[in-house]
C-alpha positions in Angstrom: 0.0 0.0 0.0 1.4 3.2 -1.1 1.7 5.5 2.2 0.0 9.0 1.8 2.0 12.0 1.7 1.2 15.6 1.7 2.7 19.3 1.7 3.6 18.7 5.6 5.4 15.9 5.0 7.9 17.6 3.1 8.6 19.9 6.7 9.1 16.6 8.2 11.9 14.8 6.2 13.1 17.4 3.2 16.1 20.0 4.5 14.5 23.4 4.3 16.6 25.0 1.2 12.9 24.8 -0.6 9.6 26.4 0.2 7.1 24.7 -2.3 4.2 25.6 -2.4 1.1 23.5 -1.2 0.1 22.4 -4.4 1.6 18.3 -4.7 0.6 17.9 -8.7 0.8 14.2 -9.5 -0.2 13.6 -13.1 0.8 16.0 -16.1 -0.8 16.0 -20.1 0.7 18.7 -22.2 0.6 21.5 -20.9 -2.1 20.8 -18.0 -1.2 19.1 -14.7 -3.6 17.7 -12.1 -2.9 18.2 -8.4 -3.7 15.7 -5.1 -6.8 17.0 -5.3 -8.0 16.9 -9.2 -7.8 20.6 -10.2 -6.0 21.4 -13.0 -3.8 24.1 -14.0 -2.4 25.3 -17.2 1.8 24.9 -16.9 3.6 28.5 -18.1 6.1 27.6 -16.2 7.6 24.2 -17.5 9.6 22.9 -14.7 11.6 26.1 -15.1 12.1 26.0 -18.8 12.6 22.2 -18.5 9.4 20.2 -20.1 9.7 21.7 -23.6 7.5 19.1 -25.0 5.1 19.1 -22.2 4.5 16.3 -19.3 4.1 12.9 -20.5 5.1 13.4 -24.1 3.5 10.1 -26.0 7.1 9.2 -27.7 9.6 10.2 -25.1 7.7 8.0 -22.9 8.1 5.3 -25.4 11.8 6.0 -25.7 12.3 5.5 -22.2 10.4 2.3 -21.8 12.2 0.6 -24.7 15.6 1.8 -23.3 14.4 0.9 -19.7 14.2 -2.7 -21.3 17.7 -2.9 -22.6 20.1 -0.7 -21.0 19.8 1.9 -18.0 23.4 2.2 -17.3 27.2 1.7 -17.8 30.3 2.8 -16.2 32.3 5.1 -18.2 34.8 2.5 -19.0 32.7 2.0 -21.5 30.4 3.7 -23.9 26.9 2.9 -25.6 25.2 3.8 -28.5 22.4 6.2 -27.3 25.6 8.8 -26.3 27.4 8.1 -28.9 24.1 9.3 -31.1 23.6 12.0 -29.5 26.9 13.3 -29.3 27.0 13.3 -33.0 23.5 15.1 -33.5 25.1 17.7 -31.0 28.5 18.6 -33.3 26.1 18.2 -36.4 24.2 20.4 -35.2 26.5 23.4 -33.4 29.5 24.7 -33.6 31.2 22.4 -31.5 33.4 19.0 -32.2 33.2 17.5 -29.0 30.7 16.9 -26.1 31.1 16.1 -22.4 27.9 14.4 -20.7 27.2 15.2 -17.0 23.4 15.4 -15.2 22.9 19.0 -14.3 23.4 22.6 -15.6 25.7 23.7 -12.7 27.5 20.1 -13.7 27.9 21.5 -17.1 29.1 24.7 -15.8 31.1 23.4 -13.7 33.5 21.6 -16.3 32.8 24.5 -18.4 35.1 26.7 -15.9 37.6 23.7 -15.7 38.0 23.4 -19.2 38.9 26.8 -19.6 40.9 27.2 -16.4 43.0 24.1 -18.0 43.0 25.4 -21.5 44.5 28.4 -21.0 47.0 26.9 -18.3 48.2 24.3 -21.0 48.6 26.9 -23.6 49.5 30.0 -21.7 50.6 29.0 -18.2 49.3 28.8 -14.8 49.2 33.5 -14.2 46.1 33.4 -17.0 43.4 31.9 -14.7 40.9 34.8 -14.3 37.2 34.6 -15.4 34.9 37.5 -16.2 31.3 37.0 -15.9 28.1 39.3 -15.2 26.3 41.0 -12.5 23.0 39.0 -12.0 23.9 36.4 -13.5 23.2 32.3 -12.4 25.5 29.4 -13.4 24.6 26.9 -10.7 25.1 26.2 -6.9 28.6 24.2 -7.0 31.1 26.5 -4.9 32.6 27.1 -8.2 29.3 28.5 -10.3 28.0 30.2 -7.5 31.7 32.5 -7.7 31.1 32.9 -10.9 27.8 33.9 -10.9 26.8 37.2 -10.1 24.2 36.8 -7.3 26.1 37.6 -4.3 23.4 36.0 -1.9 24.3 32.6 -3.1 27.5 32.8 -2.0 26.7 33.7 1.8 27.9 31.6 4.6 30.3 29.6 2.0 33.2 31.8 1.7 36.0 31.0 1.1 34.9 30.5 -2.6 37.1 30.5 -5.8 38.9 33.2 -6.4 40.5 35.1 -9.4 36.5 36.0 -10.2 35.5 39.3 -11.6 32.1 40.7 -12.7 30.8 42.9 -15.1 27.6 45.3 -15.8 25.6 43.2 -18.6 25.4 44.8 -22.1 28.4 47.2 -20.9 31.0 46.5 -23.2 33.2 49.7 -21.9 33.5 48.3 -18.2 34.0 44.7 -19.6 37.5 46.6 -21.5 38.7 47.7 -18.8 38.1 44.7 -16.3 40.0 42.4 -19.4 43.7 41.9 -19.9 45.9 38.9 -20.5 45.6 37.1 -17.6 41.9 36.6 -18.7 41.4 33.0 -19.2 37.7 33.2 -20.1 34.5 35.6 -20.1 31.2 33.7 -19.5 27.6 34.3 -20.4 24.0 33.8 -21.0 22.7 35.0 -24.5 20.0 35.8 -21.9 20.0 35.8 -18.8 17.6 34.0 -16.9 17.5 34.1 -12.9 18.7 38.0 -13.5 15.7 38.8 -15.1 15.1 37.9 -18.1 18.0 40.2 -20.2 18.4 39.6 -23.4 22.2 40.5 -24.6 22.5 43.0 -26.6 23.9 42.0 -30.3 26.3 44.8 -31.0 27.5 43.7 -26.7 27.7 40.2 -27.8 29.6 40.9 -30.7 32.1 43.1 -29.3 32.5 40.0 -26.5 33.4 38.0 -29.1 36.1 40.3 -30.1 37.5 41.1 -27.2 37.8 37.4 -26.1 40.0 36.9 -29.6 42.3 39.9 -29.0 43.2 38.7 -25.1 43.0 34.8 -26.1 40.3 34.1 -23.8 37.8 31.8 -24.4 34.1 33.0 -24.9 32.2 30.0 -22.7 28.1 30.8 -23.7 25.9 29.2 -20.2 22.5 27.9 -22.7 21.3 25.8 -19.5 18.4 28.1 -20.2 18.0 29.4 -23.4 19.2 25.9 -25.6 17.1 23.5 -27.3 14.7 25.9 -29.0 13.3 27.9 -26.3 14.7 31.0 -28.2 13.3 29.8 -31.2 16.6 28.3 -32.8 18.2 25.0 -31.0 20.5 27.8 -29.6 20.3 31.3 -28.8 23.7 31.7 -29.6 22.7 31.2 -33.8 20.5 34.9 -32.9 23.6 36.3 -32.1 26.0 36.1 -35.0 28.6 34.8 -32.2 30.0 31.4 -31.9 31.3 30.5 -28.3 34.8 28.7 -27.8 32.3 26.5 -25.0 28.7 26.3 -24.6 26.7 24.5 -21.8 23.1 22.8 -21.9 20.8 20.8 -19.8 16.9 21.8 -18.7 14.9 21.1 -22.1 17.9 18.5 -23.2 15.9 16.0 -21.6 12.5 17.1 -20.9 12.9 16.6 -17.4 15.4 13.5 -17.3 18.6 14.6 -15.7 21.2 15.0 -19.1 23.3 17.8 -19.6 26.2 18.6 -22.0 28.9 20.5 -22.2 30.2 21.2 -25.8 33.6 22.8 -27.3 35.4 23.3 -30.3 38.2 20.5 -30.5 41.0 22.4 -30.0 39.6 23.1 -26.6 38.2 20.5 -25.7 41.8 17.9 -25.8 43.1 20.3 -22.8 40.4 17.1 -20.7 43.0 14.7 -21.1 42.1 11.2 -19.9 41.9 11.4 -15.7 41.2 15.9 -15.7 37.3 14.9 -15.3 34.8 12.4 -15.1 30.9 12.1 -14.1 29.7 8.6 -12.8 26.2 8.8 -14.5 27.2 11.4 -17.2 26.1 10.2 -20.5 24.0 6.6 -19.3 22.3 5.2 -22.1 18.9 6.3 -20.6 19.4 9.9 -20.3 21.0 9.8 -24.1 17.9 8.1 -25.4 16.0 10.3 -24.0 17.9 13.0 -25.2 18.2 12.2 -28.8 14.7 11.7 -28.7 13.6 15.7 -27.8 16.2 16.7 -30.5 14.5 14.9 -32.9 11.5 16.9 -32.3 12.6 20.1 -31.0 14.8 20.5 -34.5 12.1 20.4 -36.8 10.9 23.4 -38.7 7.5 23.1 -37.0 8.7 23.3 -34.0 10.9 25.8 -33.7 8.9 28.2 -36.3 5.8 27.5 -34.0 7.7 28.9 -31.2 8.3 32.5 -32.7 4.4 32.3 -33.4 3.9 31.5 -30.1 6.0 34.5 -29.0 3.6 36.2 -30.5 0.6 35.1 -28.6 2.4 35.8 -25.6 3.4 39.3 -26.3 0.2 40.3 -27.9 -2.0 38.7 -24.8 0.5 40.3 -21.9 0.2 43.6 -23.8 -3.9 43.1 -23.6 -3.4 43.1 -20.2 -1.1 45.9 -19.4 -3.3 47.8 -21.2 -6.4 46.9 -18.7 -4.4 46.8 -15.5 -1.0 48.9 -16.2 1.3 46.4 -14.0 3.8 46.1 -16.6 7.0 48.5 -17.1 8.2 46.1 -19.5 7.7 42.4 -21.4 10.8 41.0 -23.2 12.8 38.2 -23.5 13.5 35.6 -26.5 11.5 33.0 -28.1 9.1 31.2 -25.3 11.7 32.5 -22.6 9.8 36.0 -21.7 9.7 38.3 -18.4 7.1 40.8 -17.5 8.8 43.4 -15.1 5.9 44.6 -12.6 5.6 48.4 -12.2 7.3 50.0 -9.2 4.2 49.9 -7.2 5.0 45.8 -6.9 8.4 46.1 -7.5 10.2 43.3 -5.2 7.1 41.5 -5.0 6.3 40.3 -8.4 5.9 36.6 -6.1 2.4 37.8 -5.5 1.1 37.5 -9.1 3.2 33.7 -8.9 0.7 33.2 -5.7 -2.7 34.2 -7.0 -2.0 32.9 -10.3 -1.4 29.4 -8.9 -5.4 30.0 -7.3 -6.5 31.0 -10.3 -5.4 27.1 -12.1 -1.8 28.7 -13.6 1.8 28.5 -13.2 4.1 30.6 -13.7 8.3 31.9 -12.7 9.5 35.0 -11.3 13.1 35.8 -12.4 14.5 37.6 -9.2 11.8 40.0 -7.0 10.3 42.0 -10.3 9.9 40.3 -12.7 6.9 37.6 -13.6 8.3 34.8 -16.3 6.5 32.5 -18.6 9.0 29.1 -19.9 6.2 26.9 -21.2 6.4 24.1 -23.4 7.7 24.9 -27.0 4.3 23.4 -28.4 2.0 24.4 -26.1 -1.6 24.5 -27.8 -2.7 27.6 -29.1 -6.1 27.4 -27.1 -4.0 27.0 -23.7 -2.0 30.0 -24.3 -4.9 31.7 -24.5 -6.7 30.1 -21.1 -3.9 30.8 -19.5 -3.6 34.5 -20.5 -7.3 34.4 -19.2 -6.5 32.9 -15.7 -3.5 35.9 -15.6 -6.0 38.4 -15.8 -7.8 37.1 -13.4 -4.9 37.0 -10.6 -4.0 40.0 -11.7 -7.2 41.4 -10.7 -7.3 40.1 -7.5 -3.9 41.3 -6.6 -4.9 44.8 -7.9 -8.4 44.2 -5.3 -6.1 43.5 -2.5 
């Protein structure tokens, strides 16, 4: 007999880094996910910008029950086929040559910095260790990603943390010249960034990156944990850009809510992991690669990805309905399905409330930091539950406003 659980259980046996909600869903279609109790809500929120195709996906599941009948895992002295697949569809499809497996986005970040750390020690010597990243930014919550990112708060009561660290203004290509120098091993970010508020870089910034990286022989390490596999409406966000990274990280949509991440890198960066510099135990295990290949496969086609910018679309055109009504919004923005709405100073540091009294109203959605509402949905949500969900919006909206 399967012992009932319920929101209090979680304050009995879960450490207390999370606050969920009291909302337990157990059973997801689409973009629509039932709770403990049967009511149903409409998901803008996608596991934060995870379930790209939705919950329960029809052939992912199938996927993962024919590889749960073959092959779950190996050690990594060996290999299998479903990473050796999907390592190819990865190079065919980017920039890169070569592809490191890991299970998280802060794992992917992680050997991101290491990479570049040891490229640039191999080729330059041990004095060119420094990274540059950006204020506000978020690369995971390993001691080493939470230095580089540039959220002070997640680095309290863990100090000492890595040093040789610096941080930059976003979009600021000025300060970013004079912070850079030769003893720059690498400058690291998000085509947009996520936790920070949903910031889309700046092409003329992004460019001008790109260049600076060249003339100091740093590498240009892009973090797509958030922005990859067609939530920007290309497979990366990078392609928007006109820039190609030296190193580029994914994980969230790669698997649809499996735990599969990658880093990727051009070859000549990528042989400074010699055999021994790194490892992952379940990195690249047959089932997460299956899985894997399998949302490629979708997410690549034209449909897909073309039905995203239309979708973009929807959104903007339905948040801008409502700004008109209600006049919460200062701004909406963001790339692809990958959008923020920053609340008008009135709410400004509580843009959690609209999260709360959306959630009544049968909706989820994000915030990105304490102004900003944001929407990740799946990249094929229907048409009609874009629009249900604007509808439930309104709704909280209004009852914030009444309060």
């Amino acid at each position: 007999m399967t012992e009932q659980v319920t929101r209090a259980t979680f304050d009995e046996v879960m450490f207390p880094n999370y606050a969920p909600s009291a909302i337990i869903p157990v059973r997801g279609e689409g973009s629509r996910v039932w709770d403990q109790e049967g009511k149903e809500y409409i998901d803008f929120a996608g596991g934060i910008a995870v379930t790209a195709l939705g919950h329960s996906h029809p052939t992912l599941v199938n996927v993962m029950r024919e590889q749960a009948g073959q092959l779950w895992h190996l050690a990594n002295i060996m290999t299998n086929e479903p990473a050796l697949r999907l390592a190819k569809k990865l190079t065919e499809k980017t920039f890169a040559d070569r592809v490191f497996f890991c299970n998280s986005g802060g794992e992917a970040n992680e050997a991101a910095f290491k990479l570049a750390r040891r490229y640039a020690f191999d080729h330059f010597g041990p004095e060119k260790n420094e990274i540059i990243s950006f204020y506000q930014s978020f690369h995971g919550r390993t001691l080493f990603t939470v230095s580089v990112g540039g959220q002070p708060k997640y680095k309290e009561g863990f100090e000492p943390t890595p040093k040789g660290i610096t941080h930059c203004h976003f979009n600021d290509i000025e300060e970013l010249k004079s912070l850079i120098s030769d003893k720059t091993c690498a400058v690291v970010m998000e085509p947009i960034q996520g936790e920070g508020g949903i910031i889309p870089a700046d092409k003329t910034f992004a460019k001008q990156v790109r260049e600076l990286c060249d003339q100091h022989n740093a590498l240009l390490v892009y973090d797509e944990v958030q922005s990859g596999v067609g939530r920007s409406g290309t497979f990366f966000a990078y392609e928007q850009l006109g820039v190609t990274p030296d190193i580029l990280t994914s994980a969230k949509a790669l698997g649809n809510g499996f735990p599969v991440a990658a880093m990727i890198a051009k070859d000549n960066v990528a042989q400074s992991f010699v055999f021994g510099t790194h490892g992952s135990t379940y990195g690249g295990n047959p089932m997460a690669c299956a899985i894997a290949e399998a949302v490629i496969d979708i997410i690549t086609t034209p449909e897909v990805l073309d039905g995203v910018n239309k979708r973009h679309d929807l959104f903007v055109e339905g948040l801008n309905a409502i700004n008109e009504k209600y006049h919460v919004f200062k701004d909406i923005r963001g790339m692809g399905l990958l959008m923020g709405a920053e609340v008008v100073e009135q709410f400004a540091g509580n843009a959690k409330a609209f999260l709360t009294a959306a959630a009544e109203e049968g909706l989820f959605v994000l915030v990105a930091g304490p102004n900003v509402i944001r929407f990740a949905p799946s990249l094929i949500i229907p048409e009609e539950d874009i629009k249900e969900g604007l509808a439930r919006l309104d709704r909280a909206i209004a009852k914030v406003l009444a309060n």
